[in-house]
C-alpha positions in Angstrom: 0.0 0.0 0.0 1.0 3.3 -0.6 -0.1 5.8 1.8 -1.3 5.5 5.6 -4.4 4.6 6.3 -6.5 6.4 8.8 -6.9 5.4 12.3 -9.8 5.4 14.7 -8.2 7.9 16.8 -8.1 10.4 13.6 -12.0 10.3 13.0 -13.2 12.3 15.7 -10.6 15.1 15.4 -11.5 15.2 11.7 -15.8 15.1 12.8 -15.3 18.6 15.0 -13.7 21.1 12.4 -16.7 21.8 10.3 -19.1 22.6 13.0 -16.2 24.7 15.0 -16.0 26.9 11.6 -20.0 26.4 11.4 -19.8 28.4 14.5 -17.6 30.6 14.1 -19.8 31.5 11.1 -22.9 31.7 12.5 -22.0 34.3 15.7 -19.9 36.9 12.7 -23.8 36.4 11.2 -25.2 37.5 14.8 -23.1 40.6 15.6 -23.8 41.6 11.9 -27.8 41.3 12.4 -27.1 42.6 16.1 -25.4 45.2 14.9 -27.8 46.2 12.1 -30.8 45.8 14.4 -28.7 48.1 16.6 -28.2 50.6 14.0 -31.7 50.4 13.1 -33.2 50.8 16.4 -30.8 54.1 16.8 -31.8 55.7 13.4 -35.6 55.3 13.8 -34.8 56.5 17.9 -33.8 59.8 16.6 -36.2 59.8 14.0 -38.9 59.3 16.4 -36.8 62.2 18.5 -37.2 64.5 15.7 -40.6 63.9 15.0 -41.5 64.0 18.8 -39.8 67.6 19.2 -41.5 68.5 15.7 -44.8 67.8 17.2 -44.3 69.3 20.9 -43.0 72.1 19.0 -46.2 73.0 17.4 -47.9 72.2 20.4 -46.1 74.8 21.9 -46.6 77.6 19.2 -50.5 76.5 19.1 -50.8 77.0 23.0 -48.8 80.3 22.9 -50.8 81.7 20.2 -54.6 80.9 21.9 -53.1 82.3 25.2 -51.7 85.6 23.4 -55.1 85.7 21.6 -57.0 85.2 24.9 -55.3 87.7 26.6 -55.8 90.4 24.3 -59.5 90.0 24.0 -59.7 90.1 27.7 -58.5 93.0 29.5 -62.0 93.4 31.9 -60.6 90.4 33.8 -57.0 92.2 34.5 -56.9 92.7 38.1 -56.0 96.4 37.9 -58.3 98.6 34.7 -56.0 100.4 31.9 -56.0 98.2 29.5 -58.3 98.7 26.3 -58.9 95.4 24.1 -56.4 94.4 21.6 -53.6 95.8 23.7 -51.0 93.5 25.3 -50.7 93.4 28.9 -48.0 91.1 29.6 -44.9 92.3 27.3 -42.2 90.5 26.4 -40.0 88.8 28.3 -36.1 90.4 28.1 -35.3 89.7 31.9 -35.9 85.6 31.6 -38.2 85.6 34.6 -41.2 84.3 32.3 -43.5 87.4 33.9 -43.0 90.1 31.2 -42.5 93.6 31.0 -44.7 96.1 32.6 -47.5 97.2 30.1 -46.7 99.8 27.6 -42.9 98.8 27.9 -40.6 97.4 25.2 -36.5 97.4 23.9 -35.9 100.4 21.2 -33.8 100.1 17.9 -30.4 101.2 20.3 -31.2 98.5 23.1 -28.9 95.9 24.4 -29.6 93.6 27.0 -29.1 94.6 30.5 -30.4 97.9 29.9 -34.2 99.4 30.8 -37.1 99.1 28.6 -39.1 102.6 27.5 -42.8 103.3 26.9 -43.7 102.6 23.7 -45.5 106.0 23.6 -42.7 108.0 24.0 -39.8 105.6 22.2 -41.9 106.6 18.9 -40.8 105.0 15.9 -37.6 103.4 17.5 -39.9 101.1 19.7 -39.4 97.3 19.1 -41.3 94.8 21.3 -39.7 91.6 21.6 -38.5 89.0 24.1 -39.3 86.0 25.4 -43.2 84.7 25.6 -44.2 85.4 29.4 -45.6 82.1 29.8 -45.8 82.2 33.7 -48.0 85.2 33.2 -50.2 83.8 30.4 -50.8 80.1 32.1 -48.9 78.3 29.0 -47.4 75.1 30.1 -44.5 74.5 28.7 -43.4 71.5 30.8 -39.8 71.7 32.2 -37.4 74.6 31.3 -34.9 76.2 32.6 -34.2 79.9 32.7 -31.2 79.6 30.0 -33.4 77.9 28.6 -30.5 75.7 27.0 -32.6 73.7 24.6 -34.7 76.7 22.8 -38.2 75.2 24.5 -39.8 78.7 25.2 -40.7 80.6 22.4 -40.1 84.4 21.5 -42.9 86.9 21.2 -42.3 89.3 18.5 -44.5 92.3 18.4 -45.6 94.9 16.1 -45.9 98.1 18.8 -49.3 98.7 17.2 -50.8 96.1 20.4 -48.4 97.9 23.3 -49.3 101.9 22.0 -51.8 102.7 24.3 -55.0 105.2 23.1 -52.7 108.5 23.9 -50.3 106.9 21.3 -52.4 105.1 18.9 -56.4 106.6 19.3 -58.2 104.1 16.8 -57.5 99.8 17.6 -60.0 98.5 15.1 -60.0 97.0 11.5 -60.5 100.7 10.8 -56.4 101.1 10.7 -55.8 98.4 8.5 -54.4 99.3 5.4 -54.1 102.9 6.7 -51.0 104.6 6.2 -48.1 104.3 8.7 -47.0 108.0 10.8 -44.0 106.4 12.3 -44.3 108.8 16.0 -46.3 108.7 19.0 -44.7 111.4 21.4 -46.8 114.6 20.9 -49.2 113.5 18.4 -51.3 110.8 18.6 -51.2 108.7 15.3 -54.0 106.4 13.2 -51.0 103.8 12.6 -47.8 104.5 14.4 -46.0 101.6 14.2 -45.5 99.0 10.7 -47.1 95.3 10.9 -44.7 92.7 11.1 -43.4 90.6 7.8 -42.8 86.8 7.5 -40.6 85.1 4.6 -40.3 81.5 3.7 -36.8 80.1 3.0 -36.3 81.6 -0.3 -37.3 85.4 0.9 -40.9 85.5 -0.6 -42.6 87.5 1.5 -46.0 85.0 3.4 -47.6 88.2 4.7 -46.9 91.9 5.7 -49.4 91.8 7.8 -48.8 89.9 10.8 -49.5 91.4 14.3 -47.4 88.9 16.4 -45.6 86.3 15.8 -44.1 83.5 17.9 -40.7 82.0 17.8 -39.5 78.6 19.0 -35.8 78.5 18.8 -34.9 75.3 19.0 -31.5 73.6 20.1 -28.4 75.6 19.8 -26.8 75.8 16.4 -23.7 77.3 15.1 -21.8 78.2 18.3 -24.6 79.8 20.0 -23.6 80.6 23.4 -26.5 80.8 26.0 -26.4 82.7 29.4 -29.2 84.5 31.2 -27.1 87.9 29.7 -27.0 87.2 26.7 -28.9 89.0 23.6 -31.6 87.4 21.8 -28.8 85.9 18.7 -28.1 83.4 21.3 -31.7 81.7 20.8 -32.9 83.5 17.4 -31.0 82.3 13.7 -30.5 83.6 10.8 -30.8 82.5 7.2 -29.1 83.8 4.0 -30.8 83.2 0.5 -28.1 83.8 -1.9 -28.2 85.2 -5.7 -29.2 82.5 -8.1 -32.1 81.0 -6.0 -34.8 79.4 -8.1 -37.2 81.8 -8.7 -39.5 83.5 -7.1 -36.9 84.2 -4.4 -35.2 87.1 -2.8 -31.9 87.0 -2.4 -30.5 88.4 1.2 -29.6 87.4 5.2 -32.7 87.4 6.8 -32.4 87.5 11.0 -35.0 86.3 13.5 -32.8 88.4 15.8 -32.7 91.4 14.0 -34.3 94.7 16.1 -31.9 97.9 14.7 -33.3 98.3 11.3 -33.9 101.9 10.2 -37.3 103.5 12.0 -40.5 102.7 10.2 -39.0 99.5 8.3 -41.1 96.1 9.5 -39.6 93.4 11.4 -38.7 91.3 9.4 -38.6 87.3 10.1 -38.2 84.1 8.4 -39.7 80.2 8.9 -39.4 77.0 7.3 -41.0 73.7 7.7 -38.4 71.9 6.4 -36.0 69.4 8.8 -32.7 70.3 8.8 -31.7 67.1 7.1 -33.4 68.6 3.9 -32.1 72.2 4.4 -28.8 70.6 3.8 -29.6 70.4 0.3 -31.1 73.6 -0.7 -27.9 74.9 -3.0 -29.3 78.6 -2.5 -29.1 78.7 0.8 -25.8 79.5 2.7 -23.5 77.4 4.7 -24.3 76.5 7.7 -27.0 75.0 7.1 -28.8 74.6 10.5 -31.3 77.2 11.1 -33.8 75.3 12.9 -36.4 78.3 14.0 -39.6 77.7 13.9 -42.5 80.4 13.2 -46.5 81.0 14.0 -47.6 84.1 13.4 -51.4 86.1 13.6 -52.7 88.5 10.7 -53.7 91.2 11.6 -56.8 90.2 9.6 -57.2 87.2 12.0 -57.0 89.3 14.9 -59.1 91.7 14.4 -61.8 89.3 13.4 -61.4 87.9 16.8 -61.4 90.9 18.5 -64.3 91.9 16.9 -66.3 88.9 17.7 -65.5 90.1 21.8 -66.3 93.8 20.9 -69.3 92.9 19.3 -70.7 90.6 21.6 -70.4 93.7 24.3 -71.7 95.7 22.5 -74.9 93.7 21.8 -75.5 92.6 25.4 -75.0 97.2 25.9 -78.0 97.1 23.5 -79.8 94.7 24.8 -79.6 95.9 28.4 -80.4 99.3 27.5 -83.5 98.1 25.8 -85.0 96.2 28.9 -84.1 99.4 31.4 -85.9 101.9 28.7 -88.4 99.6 26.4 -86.5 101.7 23.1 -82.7 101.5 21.8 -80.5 104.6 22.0 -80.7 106.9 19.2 -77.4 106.9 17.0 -74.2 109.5 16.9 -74.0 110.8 13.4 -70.9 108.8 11.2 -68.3 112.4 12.0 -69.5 112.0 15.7 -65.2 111.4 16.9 -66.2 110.8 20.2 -69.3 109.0 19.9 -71.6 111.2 21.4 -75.1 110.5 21.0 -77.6 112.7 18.6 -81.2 113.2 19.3 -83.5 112.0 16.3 -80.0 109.9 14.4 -81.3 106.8 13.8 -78.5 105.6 11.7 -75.1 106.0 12.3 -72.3 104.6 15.0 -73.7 103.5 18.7 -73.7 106.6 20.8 -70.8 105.8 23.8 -71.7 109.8 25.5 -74.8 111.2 26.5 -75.8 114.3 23.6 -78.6 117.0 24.3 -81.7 115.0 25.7 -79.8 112.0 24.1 -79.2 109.0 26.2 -76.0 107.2 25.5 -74.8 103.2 26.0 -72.9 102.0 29.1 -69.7 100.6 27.1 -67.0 99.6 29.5 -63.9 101.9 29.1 -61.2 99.4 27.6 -63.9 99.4 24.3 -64.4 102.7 24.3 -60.5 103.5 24.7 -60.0 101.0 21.3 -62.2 102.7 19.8 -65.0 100.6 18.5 -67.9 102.8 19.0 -66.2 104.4 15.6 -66.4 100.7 14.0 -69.9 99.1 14.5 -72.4 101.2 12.2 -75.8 101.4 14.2 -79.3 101.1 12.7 -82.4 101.7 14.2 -86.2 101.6 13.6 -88.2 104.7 14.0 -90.8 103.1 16.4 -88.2 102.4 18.8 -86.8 105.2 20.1 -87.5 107.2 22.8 -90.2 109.2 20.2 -91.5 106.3 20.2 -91.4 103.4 22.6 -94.0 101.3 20.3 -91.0 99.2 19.3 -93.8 97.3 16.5 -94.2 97.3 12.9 -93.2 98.3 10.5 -89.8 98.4 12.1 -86.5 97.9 9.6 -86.5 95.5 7.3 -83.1 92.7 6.3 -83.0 91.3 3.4 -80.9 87.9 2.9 -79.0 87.0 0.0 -81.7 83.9 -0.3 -84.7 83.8 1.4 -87.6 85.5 2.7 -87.0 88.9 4.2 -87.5 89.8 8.2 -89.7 92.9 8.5 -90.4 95.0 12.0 -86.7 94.8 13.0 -85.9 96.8 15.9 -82.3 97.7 15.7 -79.3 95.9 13.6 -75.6 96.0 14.1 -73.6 96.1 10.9 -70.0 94.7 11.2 -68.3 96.7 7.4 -64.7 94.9 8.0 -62.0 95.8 6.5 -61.7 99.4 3.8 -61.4 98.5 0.6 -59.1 100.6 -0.7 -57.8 98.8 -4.3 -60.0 97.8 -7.0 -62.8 96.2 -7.3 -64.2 98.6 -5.0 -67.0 98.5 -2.8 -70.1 99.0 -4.7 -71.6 101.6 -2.2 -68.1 103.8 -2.9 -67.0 103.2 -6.2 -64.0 104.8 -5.0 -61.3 103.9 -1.8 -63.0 103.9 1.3 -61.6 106.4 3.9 -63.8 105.8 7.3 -60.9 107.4 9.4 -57.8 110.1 9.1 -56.7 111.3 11.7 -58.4 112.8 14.5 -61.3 112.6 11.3 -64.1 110.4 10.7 -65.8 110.2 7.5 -69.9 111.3 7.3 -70.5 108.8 4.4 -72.4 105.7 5.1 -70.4 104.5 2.0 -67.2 104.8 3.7 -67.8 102.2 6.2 -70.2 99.9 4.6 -70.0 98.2 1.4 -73.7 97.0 0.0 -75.6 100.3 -1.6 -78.5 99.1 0.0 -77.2 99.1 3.8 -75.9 102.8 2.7 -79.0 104.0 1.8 -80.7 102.2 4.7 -80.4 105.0 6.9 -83.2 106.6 4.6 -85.1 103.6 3.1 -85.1 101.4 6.1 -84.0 98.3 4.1 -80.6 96.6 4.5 -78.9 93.4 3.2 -77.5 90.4 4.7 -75.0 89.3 2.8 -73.0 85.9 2.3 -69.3 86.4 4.3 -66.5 86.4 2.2 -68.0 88.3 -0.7 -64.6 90.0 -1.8 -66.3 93.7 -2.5 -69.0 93.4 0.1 -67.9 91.7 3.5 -70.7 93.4 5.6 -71.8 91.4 8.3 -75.6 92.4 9.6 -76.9 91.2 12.6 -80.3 91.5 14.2 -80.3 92.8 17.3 -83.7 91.8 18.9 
């Protein structure tokens, strides 16, 4: 024979090298599923992070902005009077205590932290409300934060000074202003609309509105070698973004700062949002290294504002009505549409609600923080000529409303008309043909016309008709209500 043969005692050594290497095999198989699962586990982890602070985030911003809105329709439950509706009480933060400024006070174009905040009324056009949301103040639970405030979970309240001017500064706080021309000064002269609304751009500098009367600011984790201490200035929790030449277009190329507060006079805040996650920021070519602005933004029209002011002012005002109607058995009689102060006219049956008593003319019982907004210049006032105090039948005929479908309601006693917003561009209202001026300043308009927008609730003062119309018609957004 030529070779050895194999021997028992060889077997088994030769029977335990496959299933050693099997082994061996089978745990580098393990540790790479273990180590995948791992990987896994920690990708969706901060994926689940991300989308858990995306969502608390909002919370946060939705919370902040119902409080804010709250407050300023609220001011009869302040516990000390001042404060008319639509003006902020609570003003933001700069001092990190989460209590707010003292009403009226804000920083100025030349602040820097540490030093004292100025009445908006006398700072003029150099006034520039911002800080920190004082959530202690407005019951907004944040959960836990700390006064740093290390991890950007309170948000920023950014003003216009429009909602801290008080009625010396600013006389008129009612959809009446919007649109209206901007005077830029409050000391010595009190102005229609002192102070610019604020603007909002999206990540490629398109403006989103002009129009915003606050806006909220959650600043999110500290990026880019933010440093955060209790001194210093809002750039420690506020980014910036730049949009650089070449963006697709639309866009507006320029560096756009959340922190920003020493523009010239008279030129809006200016801020800027983006819903997307930083992950995809990464990629946007037109926007400039680094890429981690991670500030997020909810702001209020002024449009949306005042439509929910008005809803409180309104609802006072018809309950004023109302209680003036059960004391007497008649409504008021009206102050004429030039009436500034709302002083009551014997025999005007159409016009704006009378807020002081005229010659034998018996006014409404308005609280002071509507009169001092000046609504009474707002509402338009109609009512029938068999209930007022000529006349305290309060029976037919009565006025009559006429819906946009439907059968008409006859023997109305008295009817609130709500005219919204001037329209001042074209297609004009049809009552005006022409831009609607209800208020310059220190000057109210005598023209039905200029307040209302239907030419039948302008020439209801005379032919006792009026018209309910559908909301949202875009040159006739009068709202009528029945007060009865």
């Amino acid at each position: 024979m030529t070779g050895a043969g194999l021997g028992p005692r060889d077997l088994p050594a030769r029977r335990h090298i496959a299933p050693a290497r099997a082994q061996r095999g089978l745990v580098f198989y393990a540790f790479v599923v273990i180590t995948l699962f791992a990987m896994a586990a920690l990708l969706w982890s901060r994926v689940f992070w991300q989308e858990d602070r995306a969502q608390r985030d909002q919370r946060i911003l939705q919370l902040a902005r119902d409080a804010v809105l709250a407050h300023l329709a609220a001011p009869d439950l302040d516990a000390a009077p001042g404060r008319r509706l639509g003006q902020l009480g609570f003003m933001p933060d700069l001092a990190f205590t989460g209590l707010g400024a003292a009403i009226n006070l804000c920083a100025y174009r030349a602040w820097v932290p540490g030093q004292a905040l100025t009445p908006v009324d006398t700072t003029g056009a150099a006034a520039r409300c911002f800080g920190r949301l004082p959530w202690l103040s407005l019951g907004v639970d944040l959960g836990p934060v700390d006064a740093v405030d290390l991890e950007g979970k309170i948000p920023w309240l950014i003003v216009s000074p429009n909602l801290a001017a008080s009625k010396n500064c600013m006389p008129n706080l009612t959809p009446l202003v919007i649109g209206s021309a901007v005077a830029n000064t409050c000391p010595g002269v009190p102005s229609q609309l002192p102070f610019p609304w604020l603007t909002v751009v999206d990540v490629r500098g398109n403006v989103l509105t002009n129009r915003a009367a606050f806006a909220l600011v959650l600043p999110g984790p500290p990026t880019n070698g933010q440093l955060r201490t209790l001194a210093a200035g809002p750039n420690a929790w506020l980014a910036s973004l730049t949009v650089l030449p070449g963006c697709p277009a639309p866009c507006q190329p320029g560096t756009y700062d959340n922190s920003k507060y020493n523009q010239a006079n008279g030129v809006a805040t200016t801020l800027v949002t983006t819903t997307l996650p930083r992950g995809a920021l990464e990629h946007l070519t037109w926007v400039a290294d680094p890429h981690d602005f991670n500030n997020r933004v909810l702001w209020v029209s002024v449009d949306e504002l005042f439509a929910y002011l008005q809803t409180r002012a309104r609802a006072q005002l018809d309950n004023a009505l109302l209680a003036f109607k059960a004391g007497n058995g008649y409504y008021p009689y009206a102050a004429t549409f030039n009436q500034f102060n709302g002083t009551c006219t014997s025999g005007t049956r159409f016009g704006h609600p009378p807020v002081i008593n005229g010659g034998g003319c018996t006014a409404l019982a308005m609280p002071q923080w509507w009169i001092d907004a000046a609504w009474f210049q707002y509402f338009v006032y109609a009512v029938s000529p068999t209930c007022v105090a000529a006349s305290h039948a309060c029976g037919a005929p009565g006025l009559t409303v006429t819906p946009t479908t439907g059968a008409a309601t006859g023997g109305v006693n008295a009817a609130l008309i709500e005219p919204g917003t001037p329209i001042r561009a074209f297609p004009f209202a049809p009552s005006r043909g022409a831009p609607q001026a209800p208020l310059t300043l220190g000057v109210l308009s005598a023209a039905a016309a200029d307040y209302v927008d239907s030419i039948a609730n302008a020439n209801g003062g005379a032919t006792g008709i009026f018209a309910a119309v559908a909301p949202g018609t875009a040159v006739d957004d009068d709202l009528l209500y029945i007060v009865q």
